[in-house]
TIMI-2910 file (N, C-alpha, C, CB; in pm, 1 decimal, decimal comma, always signed):
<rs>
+----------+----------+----------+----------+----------+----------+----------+----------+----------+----------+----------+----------+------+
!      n_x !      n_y !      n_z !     ca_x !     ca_y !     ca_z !      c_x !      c_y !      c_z !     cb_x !     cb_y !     cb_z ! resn !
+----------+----------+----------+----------+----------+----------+----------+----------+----------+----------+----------+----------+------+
!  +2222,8 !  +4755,5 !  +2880,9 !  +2159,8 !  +4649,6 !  +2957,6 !  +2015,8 !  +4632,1 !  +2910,4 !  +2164,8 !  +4680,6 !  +3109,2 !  Unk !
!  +1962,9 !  +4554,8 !  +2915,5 !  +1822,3 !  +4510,1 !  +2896,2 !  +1746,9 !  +4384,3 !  +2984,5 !  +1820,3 !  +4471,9 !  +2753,9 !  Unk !
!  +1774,6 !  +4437,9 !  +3099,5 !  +1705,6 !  +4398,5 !  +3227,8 !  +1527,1 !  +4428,3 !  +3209,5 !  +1781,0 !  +4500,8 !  +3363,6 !  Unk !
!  +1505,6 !  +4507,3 !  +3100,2 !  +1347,5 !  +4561,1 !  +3079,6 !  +1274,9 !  +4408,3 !  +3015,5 !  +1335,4 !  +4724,6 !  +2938,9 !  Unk !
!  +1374,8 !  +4320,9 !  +2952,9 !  +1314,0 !  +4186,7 !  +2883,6 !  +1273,2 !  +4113,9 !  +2979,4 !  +1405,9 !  +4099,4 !  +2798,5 !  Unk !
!  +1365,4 !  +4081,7 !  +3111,9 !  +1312,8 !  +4018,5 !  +3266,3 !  +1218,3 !  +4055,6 !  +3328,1 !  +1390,0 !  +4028,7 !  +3366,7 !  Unk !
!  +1109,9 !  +4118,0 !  +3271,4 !  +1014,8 !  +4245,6 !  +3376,9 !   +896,5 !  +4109,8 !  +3387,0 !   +933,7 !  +4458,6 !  +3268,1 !  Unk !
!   +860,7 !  +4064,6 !  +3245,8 !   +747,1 !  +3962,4 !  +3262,0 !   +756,3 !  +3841,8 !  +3340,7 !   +713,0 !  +3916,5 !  +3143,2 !  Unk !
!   +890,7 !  +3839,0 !  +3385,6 !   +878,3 !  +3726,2 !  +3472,1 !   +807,5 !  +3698,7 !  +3564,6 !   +956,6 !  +3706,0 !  +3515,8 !  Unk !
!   +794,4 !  +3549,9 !  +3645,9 !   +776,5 !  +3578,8 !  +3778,7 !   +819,5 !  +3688,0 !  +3917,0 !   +804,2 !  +3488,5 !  +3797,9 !  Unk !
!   +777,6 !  +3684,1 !  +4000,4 !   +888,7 !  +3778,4 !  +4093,5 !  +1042,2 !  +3706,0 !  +4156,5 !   +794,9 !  +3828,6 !  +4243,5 !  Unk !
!   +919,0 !  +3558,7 !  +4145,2 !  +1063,0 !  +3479,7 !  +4195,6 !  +1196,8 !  +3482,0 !  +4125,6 !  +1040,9 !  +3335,5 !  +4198,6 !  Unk !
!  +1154,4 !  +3513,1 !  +4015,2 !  +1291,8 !  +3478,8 !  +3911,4 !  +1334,1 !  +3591,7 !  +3879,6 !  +1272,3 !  +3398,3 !  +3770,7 !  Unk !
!  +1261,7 !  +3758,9 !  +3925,2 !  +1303,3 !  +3878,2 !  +3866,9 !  +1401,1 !  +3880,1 !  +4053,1 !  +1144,0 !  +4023,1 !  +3800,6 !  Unk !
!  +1341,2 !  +3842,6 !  +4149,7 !  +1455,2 !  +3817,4 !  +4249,4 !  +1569,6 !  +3756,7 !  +4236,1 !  +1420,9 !  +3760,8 !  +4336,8 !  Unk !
!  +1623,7 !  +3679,1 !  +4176,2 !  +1684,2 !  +3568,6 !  +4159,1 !  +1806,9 !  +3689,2 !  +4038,5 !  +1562,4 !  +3410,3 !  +4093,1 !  Unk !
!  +1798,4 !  +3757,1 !  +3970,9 !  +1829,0 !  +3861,2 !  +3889,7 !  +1873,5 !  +3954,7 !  +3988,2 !  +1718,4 !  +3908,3 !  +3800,7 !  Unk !
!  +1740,8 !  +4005,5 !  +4084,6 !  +1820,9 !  +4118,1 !  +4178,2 !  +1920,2 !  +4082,2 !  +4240,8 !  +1752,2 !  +4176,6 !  +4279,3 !  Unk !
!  +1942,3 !  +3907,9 !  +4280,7 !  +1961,3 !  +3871,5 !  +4390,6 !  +2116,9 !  +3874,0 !  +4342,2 !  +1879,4 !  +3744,4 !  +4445,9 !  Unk !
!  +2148,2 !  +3818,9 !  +4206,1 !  +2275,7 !  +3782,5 !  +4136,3 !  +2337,8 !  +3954,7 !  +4126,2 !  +2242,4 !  +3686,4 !  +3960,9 !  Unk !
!  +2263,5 !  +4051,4 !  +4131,4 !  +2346,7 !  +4159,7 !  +4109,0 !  +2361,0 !  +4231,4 !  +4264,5 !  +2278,7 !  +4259,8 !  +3986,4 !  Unk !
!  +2338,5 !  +4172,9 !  +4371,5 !  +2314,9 !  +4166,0 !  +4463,0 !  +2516,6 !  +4146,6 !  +4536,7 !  +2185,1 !  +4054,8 !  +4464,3 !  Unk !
!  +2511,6 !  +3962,8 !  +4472,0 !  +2608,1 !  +3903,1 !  +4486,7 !  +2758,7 !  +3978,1 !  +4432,8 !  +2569,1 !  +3785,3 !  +4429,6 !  Unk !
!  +2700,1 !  +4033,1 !  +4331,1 !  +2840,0 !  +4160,7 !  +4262,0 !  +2869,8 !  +4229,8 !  +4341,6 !  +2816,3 !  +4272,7 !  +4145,5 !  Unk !
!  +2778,3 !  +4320,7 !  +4349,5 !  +2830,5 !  +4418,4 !  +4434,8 !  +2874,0 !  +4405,0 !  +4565,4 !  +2755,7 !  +4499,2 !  +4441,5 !  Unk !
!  +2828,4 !  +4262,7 !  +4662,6 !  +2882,3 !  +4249,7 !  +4776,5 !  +3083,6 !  +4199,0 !  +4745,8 !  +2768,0 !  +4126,5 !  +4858,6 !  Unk !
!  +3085,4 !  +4105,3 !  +4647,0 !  +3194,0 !  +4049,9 !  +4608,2 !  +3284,6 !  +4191,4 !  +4536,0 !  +3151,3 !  +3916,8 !  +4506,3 !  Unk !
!  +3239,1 !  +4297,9 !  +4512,1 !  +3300,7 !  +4425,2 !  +4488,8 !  +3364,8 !  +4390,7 !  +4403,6 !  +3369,0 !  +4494,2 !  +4581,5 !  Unk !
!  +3300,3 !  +4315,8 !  +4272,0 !  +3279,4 !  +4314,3 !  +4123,8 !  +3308,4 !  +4464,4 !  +4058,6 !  +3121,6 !  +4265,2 !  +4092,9 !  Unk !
!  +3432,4 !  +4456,3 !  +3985,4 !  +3457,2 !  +4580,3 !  +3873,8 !  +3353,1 !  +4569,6 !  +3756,5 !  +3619,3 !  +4572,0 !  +3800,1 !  Unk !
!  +3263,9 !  +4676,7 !  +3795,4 !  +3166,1 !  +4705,5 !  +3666,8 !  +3148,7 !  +4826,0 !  +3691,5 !  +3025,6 !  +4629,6 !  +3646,2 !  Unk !
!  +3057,9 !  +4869,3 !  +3544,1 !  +3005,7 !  +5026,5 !  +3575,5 !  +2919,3 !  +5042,4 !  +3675,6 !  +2933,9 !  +5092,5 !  +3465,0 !  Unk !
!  +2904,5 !  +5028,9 !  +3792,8 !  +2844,4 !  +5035,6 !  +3879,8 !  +2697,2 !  +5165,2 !  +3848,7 !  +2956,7 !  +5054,9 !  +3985,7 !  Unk !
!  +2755,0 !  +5282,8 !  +3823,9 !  +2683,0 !  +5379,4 !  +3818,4 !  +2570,5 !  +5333,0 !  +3677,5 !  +2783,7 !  +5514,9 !  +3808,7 !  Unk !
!  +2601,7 !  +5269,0 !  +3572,1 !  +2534,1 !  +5281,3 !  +3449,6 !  +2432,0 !  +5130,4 !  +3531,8 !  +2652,8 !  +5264,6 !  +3268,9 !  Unk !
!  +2481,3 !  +5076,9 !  +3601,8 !  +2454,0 !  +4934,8 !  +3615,0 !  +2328,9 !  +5001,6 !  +3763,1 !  +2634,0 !  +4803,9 !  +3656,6 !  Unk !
!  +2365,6 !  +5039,2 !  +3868,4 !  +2247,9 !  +5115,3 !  +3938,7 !  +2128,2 !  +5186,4 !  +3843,7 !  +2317,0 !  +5234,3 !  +4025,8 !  Unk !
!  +2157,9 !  +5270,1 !  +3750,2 !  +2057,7 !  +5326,9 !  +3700,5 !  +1933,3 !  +5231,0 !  +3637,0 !  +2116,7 !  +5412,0 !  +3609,4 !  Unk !
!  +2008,1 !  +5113,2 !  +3586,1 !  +1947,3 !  +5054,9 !  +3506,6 !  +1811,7 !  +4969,7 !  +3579,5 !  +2050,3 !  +4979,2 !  +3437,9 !  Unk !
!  +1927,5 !  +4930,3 !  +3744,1 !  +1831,0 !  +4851,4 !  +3772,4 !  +1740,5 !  +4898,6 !  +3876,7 !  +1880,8 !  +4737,4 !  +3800,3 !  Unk !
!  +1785,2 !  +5059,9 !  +3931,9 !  +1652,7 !  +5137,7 !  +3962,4 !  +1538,0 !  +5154,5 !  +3885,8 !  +1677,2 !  +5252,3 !  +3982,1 !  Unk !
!  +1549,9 !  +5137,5 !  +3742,2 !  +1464,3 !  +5115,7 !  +3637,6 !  +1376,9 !  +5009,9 !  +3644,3 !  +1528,3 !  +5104,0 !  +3532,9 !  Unk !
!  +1499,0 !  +4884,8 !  +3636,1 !  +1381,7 !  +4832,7 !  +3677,2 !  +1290,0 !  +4768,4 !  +3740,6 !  +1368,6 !  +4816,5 !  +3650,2 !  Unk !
!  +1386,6 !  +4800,2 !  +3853,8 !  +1305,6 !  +4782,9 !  +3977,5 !  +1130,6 !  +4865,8 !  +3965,2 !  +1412,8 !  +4860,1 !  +4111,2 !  Unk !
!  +1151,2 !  +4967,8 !  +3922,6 !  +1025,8 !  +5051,8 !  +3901,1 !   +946,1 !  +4994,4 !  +3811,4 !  +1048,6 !  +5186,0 !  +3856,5 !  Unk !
!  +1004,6 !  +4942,5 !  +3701,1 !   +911,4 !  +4883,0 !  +3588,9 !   +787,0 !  +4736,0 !  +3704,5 !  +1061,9 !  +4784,6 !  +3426,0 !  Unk !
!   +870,6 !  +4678,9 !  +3738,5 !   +803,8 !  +4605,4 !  +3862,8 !   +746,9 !  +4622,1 !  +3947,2 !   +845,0 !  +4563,0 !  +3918,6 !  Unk !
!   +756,3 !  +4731,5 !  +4009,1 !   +645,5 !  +4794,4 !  +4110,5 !   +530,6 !  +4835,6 !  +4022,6 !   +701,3 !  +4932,4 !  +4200,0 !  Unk !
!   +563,8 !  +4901,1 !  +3921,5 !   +430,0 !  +4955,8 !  +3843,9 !   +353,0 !  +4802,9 !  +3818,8 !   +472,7 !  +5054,4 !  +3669,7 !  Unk !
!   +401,0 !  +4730,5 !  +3763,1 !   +346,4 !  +4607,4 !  +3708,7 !   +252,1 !  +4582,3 !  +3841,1 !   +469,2 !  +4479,0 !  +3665,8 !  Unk !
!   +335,7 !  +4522,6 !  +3941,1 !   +263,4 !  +4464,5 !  +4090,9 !   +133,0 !  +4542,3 !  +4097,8 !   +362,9 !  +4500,4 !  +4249,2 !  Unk !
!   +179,0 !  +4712,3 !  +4092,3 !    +62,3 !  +4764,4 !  +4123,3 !    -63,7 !  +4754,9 !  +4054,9 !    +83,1 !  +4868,5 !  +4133,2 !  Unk !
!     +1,9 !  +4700,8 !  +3925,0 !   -117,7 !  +4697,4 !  +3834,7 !   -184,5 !  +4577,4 !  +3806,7 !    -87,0 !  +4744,8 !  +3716,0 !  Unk !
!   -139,7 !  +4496,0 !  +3911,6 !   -224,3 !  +4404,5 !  +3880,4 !   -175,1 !  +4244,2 !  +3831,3 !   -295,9 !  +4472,4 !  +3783,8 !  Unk !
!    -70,0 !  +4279,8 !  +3726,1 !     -0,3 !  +4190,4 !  +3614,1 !    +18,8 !  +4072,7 !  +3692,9 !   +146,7 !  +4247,8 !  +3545,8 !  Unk !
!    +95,9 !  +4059,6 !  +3807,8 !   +172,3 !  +3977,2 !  +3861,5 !    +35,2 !  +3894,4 !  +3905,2 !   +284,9 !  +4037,6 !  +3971,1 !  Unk !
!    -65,6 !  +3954,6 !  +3980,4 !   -173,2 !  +3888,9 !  +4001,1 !   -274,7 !  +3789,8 !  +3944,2 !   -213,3 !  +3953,1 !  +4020,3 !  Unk !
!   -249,5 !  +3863,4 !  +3835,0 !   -300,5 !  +3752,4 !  +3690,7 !   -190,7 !  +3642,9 !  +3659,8 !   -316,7 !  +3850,1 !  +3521,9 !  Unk !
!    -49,2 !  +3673,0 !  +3659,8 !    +15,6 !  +3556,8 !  +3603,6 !    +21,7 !  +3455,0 !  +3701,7 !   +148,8 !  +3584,9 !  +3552,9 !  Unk !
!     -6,2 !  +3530,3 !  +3828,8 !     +4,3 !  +3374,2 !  +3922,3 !   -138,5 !  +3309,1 !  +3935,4 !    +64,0 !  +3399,3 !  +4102,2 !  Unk !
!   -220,9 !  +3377,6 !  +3937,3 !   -350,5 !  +3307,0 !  +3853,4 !   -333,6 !  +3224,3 !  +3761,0 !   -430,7 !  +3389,6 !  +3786,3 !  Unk !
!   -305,0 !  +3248,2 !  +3644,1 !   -288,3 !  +3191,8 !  +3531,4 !   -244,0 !  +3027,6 !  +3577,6 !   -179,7 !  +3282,1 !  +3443,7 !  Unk !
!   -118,3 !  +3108,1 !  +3640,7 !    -13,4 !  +2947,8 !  +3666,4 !    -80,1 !  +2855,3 !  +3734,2 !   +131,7 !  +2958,2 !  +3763,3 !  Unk !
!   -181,5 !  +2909,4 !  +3880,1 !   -209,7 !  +2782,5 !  +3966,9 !   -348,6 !  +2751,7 !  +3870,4 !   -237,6 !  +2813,1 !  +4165,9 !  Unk !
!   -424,4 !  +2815,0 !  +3741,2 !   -490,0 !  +2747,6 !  +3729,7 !   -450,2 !  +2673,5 !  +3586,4 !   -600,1 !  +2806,7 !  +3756,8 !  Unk !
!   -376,0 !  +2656,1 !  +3562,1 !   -198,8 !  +2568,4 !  +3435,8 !   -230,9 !  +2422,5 !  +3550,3 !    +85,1 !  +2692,0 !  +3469,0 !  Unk !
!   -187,6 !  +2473,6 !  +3691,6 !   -113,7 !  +2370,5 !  +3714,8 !   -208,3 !  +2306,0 !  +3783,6 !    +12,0 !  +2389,3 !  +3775,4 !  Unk !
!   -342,5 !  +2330,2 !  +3807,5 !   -415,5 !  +2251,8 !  +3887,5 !   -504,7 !  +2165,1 !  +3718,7 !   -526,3 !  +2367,5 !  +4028,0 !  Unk !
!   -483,1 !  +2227,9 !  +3612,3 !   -504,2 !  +2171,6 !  +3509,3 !   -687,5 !  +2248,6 !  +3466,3 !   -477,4 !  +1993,3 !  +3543,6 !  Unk !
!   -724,4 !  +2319,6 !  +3476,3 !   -821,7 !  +2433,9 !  +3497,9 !   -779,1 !  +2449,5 !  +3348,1 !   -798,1 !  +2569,9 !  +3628,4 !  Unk !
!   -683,4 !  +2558,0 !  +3373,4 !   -686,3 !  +2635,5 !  +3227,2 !   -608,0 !  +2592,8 !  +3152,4 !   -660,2 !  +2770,6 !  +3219,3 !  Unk !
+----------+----------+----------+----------+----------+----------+----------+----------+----------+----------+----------+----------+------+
</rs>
């Protein structure tokens, strides 16, 4: 898996990812479940570190000042 390429996203759209593997497992989707948890305890963590650090804070910066035409 390489759920680690989705990390730079927004949150909205790294939700939108949790949210779809979300939908599997309620629909009790045959997958490796176990290889498929590990992965995305991963990176779920890769995302908290980010938040904590700041990252997410800057990219939504970035964006409202994209979209107010600033930067």
């Amino acid at each position: 898996m390489h759920l680690h390429k989705f990390a730079g996203l927004d949150l909205a759209y790294v939700y939108q990812v949790l949210e779809a593997y979300g939908e599997l497992w309620i629909e009790k989707t045959q997958l490796l479940w176990d290889e498929i948890w590990q992965h995305l305890l991963g990176f779920c963590e890769i995302i908290i570190k980010q938040e904590s650090s700041g990252l997410q804070r800057t990219r939504r910066r970035e964006i409202i000042l994209w979209q107010t035409g600033i930067g």
